[in-house]
N, C-alpha and C positions, 0 to 999 in steps of 0.2 A: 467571601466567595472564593474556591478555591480555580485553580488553571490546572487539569488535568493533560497530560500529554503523551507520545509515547517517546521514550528516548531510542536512538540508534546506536551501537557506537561501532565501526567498523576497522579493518586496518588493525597489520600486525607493527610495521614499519615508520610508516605514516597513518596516524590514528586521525577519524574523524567521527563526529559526534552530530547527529541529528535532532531535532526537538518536531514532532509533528502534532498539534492540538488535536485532541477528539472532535471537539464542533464540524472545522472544514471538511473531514473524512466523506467523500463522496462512494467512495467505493473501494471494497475488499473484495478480490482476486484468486482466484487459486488458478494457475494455469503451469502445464505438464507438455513436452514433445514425448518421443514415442521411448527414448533411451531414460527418460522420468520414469516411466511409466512402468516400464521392466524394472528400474530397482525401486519401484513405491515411494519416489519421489514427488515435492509439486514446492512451485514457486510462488510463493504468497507476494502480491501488490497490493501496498494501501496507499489508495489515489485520493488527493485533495482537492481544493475547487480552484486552487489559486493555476494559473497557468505559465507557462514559458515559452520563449522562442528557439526555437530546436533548428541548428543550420545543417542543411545535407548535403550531400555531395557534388549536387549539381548545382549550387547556390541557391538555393533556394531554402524558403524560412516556410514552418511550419509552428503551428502552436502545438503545446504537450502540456498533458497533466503532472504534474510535478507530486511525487510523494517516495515511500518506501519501498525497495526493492527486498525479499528474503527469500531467497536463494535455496535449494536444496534442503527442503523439511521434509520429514516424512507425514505422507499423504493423511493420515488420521491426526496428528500435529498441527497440519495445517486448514483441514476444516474443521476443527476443535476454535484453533486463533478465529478464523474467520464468524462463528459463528457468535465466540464471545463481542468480537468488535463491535459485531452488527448490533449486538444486544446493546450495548456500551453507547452504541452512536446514537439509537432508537432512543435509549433514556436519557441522554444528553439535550437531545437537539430532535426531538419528534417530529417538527416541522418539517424537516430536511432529511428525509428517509431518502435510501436507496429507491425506492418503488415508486417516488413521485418523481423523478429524474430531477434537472436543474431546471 
């Protein structure tokens, strides 16, 4: 049985490295503001099911989807990633599509 994943690795300075399994993958993201948009950028999220406690400013805790952030892709780059994952996550874990929610 193999464990497929995506690795991250960020950081010029201080280097960090992410491991995010295909299974959990709840959801692939493409989302752009308006200055994206003028130079054909867009920002890819892969959201997973595990969750976190995210503290705000006013003290107060909220829960958050914990996953991948990827920053400035250009916009056919990034629904290209998006559409392969989806395909990747469908044949992984069919049970657990995006379309059925959680």
């Amino acid at each position: 049985f193999f464990f497929f994943f995506i690795l991250h690795r960020t950081g010029v300075l201080s280097k960090q490295e992410n491991h995010l399994p295909y299974r959990p993958i709840q959801n692939v993201l493409n989302t752009y503001c308006i200055v994206d948009r003028m130079l054909g950028l867009s920002k890819v999220t892969i959201q997973n099911a595990a969750q976190q406690i995210v503290a705000s400013s006013r003290g107060q805790s909220t829960l958050s989807g914990s996953g991948i952030s990827l920053p400035w892709q250009p916009y056919a780059k990034a629904e290209e990633l998006n559409n392969t994952l989806n395909d990747i996550v469908s044949k992984i874990n069919p049970q657990n599509s995006s379309s059925m929610g959680l």
